[in-house]
N, CA, C and O atoms as a Tripos MOL2 file, in Angstrom:
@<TRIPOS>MOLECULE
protein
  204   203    51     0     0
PROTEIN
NO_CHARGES

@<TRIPOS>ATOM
      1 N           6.0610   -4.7930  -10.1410 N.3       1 UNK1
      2 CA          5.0050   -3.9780   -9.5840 C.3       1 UNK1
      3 C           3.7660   -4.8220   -9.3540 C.2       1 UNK1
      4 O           3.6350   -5.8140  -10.0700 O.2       1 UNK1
      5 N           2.9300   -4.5780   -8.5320 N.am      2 UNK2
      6 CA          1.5890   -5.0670   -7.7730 C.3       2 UNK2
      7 C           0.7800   -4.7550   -9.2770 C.2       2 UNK2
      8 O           1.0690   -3.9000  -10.1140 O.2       2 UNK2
      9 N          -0.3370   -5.7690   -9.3030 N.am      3 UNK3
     10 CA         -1.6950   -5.3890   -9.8250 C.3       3 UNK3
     11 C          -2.2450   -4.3260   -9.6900 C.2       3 UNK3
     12 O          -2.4970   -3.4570  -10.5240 O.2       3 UNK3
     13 N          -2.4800   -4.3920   -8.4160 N.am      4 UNK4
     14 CA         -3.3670   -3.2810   -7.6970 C.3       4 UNK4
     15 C          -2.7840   -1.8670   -7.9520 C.2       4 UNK4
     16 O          -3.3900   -0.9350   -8.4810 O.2       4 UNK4
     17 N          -1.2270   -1.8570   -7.3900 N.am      5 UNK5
     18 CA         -0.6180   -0.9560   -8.0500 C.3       5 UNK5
     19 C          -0.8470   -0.1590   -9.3210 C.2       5 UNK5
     20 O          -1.2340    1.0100   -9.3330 O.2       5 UNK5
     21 N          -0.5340   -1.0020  -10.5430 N.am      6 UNK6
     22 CA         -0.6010   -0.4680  -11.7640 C.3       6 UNK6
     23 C          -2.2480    0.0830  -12.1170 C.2       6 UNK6
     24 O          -2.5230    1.1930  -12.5740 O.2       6 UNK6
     25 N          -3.2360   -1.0130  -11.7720 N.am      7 UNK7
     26 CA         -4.5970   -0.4030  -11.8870 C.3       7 UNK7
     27 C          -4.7600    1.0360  -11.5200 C.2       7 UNK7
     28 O          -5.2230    1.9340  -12.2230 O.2       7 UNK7
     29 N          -4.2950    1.1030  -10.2810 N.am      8 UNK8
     30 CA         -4.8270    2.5380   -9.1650 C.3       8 UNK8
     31 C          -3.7600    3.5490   -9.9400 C.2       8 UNK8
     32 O          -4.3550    4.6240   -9.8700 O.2       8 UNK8
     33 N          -2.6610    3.7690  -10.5560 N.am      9 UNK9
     34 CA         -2.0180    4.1310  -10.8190 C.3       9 UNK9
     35 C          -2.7100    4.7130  -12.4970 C.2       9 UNK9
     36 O          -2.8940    5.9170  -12.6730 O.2       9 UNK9
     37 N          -2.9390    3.9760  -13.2920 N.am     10 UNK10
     38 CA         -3.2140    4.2450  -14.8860 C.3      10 UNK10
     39 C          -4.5310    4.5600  -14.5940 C.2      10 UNK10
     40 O          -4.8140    5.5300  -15.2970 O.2      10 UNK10
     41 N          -5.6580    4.1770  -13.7890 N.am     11 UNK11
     42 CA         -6.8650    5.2730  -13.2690 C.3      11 UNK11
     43 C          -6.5620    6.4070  -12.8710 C.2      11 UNK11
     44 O          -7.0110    7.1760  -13.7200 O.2      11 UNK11
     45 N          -5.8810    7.1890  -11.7870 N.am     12 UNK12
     46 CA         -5.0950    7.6690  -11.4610 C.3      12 UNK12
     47 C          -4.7840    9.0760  -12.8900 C.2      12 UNK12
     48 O          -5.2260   10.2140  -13.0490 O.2      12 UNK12
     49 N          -4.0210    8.3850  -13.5010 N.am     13 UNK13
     50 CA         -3.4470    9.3190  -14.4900 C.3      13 UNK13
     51 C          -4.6050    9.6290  -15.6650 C.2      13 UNK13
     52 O          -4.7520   10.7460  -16.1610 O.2      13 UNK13
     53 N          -5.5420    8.2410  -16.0900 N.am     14 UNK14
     54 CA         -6.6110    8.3980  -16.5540 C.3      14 UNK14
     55 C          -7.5720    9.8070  -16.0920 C.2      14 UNK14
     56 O          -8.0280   10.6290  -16.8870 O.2      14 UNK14
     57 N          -7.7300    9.8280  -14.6150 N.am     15 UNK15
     58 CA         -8.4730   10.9500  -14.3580 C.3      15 UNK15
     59 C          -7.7100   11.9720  -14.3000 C.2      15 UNK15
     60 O          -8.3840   12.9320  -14.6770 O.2      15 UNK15
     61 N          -6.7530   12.2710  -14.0550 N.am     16 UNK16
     62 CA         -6.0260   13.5000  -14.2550 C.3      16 UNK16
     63 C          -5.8570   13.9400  -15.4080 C.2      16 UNK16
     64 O          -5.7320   15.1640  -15.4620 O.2      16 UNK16
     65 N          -5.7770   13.0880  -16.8800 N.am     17 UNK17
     66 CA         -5.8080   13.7530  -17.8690 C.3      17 UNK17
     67 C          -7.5340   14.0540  -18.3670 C.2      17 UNK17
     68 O          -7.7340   15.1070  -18.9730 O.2      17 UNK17
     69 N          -8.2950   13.4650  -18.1980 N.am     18 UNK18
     70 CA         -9.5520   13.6120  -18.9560 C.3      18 UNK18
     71 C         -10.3160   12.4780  -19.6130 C.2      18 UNK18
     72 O         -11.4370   12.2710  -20.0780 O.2      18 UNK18
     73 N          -9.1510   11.8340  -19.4260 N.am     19 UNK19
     74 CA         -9.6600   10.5470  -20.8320 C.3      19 UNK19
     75 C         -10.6650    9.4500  -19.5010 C.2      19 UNK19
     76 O         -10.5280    9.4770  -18.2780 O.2      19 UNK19
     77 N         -11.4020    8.7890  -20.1400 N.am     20 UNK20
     78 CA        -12.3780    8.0160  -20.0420 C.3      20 UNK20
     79 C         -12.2020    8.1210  -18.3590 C.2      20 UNK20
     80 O         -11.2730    7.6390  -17.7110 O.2      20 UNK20
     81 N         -13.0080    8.6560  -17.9930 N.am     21 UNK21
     82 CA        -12.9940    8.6880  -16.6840 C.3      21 UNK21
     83 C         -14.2560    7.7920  -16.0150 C.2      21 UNK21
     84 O         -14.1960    7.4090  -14.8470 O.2      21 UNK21
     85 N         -15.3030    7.5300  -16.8120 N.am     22 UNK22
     86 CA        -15.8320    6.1730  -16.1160 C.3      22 UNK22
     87 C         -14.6460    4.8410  -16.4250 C.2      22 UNK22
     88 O         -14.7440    4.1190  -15.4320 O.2      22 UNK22
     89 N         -14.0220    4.4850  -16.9890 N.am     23 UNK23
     90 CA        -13.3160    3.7080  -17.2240 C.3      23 UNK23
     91 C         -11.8990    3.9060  -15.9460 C.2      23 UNK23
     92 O         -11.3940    2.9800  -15.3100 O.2      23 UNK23
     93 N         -11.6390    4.9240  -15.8890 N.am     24 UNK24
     94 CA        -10.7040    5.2770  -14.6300 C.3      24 UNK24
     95 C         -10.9450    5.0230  -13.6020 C.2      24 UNK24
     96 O         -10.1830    4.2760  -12.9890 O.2      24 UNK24
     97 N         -12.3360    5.6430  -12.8680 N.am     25 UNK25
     98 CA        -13.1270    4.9200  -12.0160 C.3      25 UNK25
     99 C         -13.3110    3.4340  -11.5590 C.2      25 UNK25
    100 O         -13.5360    2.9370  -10.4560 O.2      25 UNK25
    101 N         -13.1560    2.9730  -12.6500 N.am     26 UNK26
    102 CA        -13.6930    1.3820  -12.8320 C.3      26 UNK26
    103 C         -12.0960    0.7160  -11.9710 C.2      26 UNK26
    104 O         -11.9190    0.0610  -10.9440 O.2      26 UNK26
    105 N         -11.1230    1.3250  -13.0740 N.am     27 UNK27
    106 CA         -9.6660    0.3790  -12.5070 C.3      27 UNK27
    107 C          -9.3010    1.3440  -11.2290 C.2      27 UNK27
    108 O          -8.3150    0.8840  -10.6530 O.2      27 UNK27
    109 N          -9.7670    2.4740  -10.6430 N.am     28 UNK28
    110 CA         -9.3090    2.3540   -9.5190 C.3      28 UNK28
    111 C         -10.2850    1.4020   -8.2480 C.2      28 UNK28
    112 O          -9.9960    1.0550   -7.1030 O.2      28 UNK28
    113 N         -11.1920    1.2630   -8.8670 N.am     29 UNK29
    114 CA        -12.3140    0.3120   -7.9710 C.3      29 UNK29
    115 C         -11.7890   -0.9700   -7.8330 C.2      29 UNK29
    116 O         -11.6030   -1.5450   -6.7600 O.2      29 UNK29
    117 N         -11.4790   -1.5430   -9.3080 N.am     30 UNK30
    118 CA        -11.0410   -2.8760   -9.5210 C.3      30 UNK30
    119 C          -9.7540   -3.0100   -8.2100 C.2      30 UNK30
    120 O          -9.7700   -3.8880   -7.3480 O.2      30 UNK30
    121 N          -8.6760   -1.9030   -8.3320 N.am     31 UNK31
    122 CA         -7.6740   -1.7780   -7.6110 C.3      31 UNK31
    123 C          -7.7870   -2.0450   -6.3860 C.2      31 UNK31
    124 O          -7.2400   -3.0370   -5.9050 O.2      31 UNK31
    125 N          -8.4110   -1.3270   -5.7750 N.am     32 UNK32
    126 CA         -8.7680   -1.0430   -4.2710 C.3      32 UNK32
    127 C          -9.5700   -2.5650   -3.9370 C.2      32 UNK32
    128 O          -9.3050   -3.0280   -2.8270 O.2      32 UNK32
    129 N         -10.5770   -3.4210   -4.8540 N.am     33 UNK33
    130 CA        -10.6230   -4.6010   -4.7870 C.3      33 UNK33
    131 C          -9.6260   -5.6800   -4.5310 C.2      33 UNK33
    132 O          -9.5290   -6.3080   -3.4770 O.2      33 UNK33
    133 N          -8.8190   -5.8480   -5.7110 N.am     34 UNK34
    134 CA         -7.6220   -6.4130   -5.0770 C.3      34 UNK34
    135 C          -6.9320   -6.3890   -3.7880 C.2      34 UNK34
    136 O          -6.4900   -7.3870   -3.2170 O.2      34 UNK34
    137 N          -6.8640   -5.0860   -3.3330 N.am     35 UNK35
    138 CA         -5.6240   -5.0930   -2.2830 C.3      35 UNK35
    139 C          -6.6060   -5.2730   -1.8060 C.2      35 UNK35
    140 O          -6.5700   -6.4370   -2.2040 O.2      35 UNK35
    141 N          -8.1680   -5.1980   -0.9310 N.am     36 UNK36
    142 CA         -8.8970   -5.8460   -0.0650 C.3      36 UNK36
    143 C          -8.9110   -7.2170    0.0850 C.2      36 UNK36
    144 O          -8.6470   -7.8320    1.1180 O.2      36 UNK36
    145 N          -9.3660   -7.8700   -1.4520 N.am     37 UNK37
    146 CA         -9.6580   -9.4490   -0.9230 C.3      37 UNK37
    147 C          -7.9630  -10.0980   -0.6930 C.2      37 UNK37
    148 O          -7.6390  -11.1330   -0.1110 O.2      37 UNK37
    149 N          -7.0550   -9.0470   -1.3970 N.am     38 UNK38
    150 CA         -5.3310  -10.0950   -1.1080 C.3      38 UNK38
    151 C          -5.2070   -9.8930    0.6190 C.2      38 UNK38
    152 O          -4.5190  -10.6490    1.3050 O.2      38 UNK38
    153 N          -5.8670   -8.9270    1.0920 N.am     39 UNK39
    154 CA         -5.3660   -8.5520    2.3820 C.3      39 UNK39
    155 C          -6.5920   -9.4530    3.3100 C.2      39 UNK39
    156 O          -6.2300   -9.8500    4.4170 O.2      39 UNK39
    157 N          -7.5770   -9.6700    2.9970 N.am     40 UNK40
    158 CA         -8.3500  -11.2160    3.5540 C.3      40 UNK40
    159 C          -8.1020  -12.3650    3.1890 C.2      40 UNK40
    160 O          -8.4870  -13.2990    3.8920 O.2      40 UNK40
    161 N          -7.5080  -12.5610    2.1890 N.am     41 UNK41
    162 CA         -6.3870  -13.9120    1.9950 C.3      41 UNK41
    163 C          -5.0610  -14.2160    2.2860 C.2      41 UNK41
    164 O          -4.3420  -15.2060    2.1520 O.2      41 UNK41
    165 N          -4.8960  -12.6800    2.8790 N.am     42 UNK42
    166 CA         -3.6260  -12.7770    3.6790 C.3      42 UNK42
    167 C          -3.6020  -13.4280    5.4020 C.2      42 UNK42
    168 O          -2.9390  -14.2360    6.0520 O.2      42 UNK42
    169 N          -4.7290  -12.5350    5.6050 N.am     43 UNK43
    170 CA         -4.8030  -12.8170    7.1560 C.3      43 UNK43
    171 C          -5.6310  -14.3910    7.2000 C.2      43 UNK43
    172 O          -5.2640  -15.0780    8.1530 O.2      43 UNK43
    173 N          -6.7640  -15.0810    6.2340 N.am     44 UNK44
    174 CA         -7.3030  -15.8920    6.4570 C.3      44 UNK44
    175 C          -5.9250  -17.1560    6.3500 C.2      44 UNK44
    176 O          -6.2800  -18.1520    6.9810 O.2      44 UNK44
    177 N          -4.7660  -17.3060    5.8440 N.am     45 UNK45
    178 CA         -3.6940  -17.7700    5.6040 C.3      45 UNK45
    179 C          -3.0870  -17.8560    6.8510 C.2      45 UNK45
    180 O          -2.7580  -18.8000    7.5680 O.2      45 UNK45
    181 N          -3.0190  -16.6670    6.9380 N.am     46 UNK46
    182 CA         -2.0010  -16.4850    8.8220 C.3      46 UNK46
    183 C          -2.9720  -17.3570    9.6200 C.2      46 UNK46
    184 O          -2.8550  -18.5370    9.9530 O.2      46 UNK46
    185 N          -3.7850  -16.6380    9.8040 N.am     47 UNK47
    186 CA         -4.8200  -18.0170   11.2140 C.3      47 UNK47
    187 C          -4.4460  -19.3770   10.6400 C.2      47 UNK47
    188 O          -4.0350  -20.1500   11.5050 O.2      47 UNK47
    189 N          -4.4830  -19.8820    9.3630 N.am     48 UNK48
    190 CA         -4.5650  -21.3750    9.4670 C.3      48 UNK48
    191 C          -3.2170  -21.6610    9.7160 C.2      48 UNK48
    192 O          -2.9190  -22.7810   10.1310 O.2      48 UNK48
    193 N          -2.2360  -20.6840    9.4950 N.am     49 UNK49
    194 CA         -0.8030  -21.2830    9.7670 C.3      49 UNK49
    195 C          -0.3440  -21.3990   11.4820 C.2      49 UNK49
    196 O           0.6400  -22.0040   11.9060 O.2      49 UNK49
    197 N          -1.0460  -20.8720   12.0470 N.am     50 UNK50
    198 CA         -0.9750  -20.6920   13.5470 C.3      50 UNK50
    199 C          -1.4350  -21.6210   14.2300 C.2      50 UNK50
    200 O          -0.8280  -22.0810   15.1970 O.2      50 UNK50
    201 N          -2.6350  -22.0590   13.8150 N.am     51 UNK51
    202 CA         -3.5880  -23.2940   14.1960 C.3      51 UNK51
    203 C          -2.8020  -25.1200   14.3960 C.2      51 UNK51
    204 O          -3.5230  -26.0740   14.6880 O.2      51 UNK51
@<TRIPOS>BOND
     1     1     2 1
     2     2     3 1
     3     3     4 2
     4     3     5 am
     5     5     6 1
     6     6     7 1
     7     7     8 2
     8     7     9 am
     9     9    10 1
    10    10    11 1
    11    11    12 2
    12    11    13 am
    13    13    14 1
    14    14    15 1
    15    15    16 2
    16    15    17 am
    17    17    18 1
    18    18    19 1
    19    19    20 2
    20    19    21 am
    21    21    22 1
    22    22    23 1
    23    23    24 2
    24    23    25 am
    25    25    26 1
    26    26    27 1
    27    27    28 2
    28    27    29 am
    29    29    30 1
    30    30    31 1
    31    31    32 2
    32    31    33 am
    33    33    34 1
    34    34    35 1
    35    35    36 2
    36    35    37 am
    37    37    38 1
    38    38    39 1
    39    39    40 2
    40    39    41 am
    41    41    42 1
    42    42    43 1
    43    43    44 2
    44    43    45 am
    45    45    46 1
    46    46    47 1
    47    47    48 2
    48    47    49 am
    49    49    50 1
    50    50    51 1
    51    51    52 2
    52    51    53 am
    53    53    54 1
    54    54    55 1
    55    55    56 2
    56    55    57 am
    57    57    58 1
    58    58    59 1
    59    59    60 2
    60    59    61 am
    61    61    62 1
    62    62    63 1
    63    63    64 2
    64    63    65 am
    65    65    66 1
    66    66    67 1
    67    67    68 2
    68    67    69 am
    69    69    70 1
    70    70    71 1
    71    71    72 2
    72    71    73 am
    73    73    74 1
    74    74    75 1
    75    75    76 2
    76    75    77 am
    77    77    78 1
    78    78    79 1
    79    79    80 2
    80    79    81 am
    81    81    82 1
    82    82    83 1
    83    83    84 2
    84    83    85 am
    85    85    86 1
    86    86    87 1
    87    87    88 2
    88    87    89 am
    89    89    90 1
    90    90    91 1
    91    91    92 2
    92    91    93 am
    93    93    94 1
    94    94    95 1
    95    95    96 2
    96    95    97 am
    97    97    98 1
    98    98    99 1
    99    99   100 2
   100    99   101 am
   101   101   102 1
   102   102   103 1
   103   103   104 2
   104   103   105 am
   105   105   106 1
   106   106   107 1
   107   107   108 2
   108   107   109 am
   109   109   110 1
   110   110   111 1
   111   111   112 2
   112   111   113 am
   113   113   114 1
   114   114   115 1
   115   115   116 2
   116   115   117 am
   117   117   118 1
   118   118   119 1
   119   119   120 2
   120   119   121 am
   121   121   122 1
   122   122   123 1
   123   123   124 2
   124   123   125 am
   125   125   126 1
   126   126   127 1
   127   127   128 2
   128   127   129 am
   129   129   130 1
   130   130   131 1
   131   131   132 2
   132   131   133 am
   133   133   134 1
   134   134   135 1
   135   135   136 2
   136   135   137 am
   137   137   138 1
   138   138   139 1
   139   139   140 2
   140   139   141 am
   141   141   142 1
   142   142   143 1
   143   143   144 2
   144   143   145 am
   145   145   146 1
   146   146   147 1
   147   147   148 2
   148   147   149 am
   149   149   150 1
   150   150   151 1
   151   151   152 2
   152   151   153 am
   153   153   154 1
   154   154   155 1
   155   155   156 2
   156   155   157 am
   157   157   158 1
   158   158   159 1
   159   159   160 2
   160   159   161 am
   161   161   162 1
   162   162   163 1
   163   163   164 2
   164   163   165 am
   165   165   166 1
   166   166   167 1
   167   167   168 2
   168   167   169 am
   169   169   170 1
   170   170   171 1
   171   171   172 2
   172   171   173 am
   173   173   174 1
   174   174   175 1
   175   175   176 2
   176   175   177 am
   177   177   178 1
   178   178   179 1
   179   179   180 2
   180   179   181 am
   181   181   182 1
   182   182   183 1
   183   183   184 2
   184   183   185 am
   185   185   186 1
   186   186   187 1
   187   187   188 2
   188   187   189 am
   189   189   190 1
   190   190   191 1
   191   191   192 2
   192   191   193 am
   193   193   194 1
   194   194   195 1
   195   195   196 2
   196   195   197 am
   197   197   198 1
   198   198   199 1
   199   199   200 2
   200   199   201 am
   201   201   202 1
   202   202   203 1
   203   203   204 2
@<TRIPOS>SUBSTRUCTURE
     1 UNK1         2 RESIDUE 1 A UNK
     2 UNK2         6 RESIDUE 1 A UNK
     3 UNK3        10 RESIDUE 1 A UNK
     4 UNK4        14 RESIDUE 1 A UNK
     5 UNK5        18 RESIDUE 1 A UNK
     6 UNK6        22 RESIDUE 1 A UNK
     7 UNK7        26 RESIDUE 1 A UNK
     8 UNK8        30 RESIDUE 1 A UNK
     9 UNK9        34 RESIDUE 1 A UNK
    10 UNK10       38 RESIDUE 1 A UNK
    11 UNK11       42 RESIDUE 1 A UNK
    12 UNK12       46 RESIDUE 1 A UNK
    13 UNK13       50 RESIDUE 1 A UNK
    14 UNK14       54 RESIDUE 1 A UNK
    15 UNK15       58 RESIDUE 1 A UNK
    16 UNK16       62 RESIDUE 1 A UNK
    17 UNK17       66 RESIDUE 1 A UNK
    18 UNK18       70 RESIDUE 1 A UNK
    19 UNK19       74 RESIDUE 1 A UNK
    20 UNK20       78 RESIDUE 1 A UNK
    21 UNK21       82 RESIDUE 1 A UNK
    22 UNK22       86 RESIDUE 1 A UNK
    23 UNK23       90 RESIDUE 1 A UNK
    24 UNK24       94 RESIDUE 1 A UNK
    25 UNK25       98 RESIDUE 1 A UNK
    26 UNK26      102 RESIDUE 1 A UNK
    27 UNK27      106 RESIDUE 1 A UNK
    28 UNK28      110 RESIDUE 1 A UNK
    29 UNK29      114 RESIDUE 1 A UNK
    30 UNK30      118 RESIDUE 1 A UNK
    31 UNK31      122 RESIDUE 1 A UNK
    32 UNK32      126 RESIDUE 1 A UNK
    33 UNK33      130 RESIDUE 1 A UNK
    34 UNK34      134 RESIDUE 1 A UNK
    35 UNK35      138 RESIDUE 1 A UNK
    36 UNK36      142 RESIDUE 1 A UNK
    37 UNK37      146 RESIDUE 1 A UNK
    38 UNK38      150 RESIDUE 1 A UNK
    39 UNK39      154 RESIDUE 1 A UNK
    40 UNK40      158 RESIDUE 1 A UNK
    41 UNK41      162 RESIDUE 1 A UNK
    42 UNK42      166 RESIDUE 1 A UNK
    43 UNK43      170 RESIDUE 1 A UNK
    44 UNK44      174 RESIDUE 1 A UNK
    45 UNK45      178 RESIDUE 1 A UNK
    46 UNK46      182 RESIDUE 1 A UNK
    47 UNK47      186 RESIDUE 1 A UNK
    48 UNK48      190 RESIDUE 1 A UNK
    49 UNK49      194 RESIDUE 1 A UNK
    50 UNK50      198 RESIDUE 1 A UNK
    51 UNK51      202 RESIDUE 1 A UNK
C-alpha cells in the first residue's frame, strides 16, 4: 500500500470515529501532500526523460 494511502485512510477512520480529530486532519493533509509533491516529481522526471 501507498503512504499517502494509509495516511488518508487512518485520518479517514480517525474522523469517523471521534478520536483526535485535529490529529486526523493533520494525516489527511500530510496525505494529500504526498500524492501532490510525488505527482510533481513524477511529471518533473517525465520532461527530463524526453529531453
Amino acid at each position: 500500500m501507498s503512504l499517502w494511502l494509509i495516511l488518508i485512510i487512518v485520518g479517514v477512520v480517525m474522523l469517523v470515529l471521534g478520536v483526535a480529530v485535529e490529529a486526523a486532519q493533520v494525516l489527511i493533509w500530510v496525505g494529500v501532500a504526498v500524492i501532490v509533491v510525488s505527482l510533481i516529481m513524477t511529471l518533473i522526471n517525465r520532461g527530463k526523460t524526453r529531453v
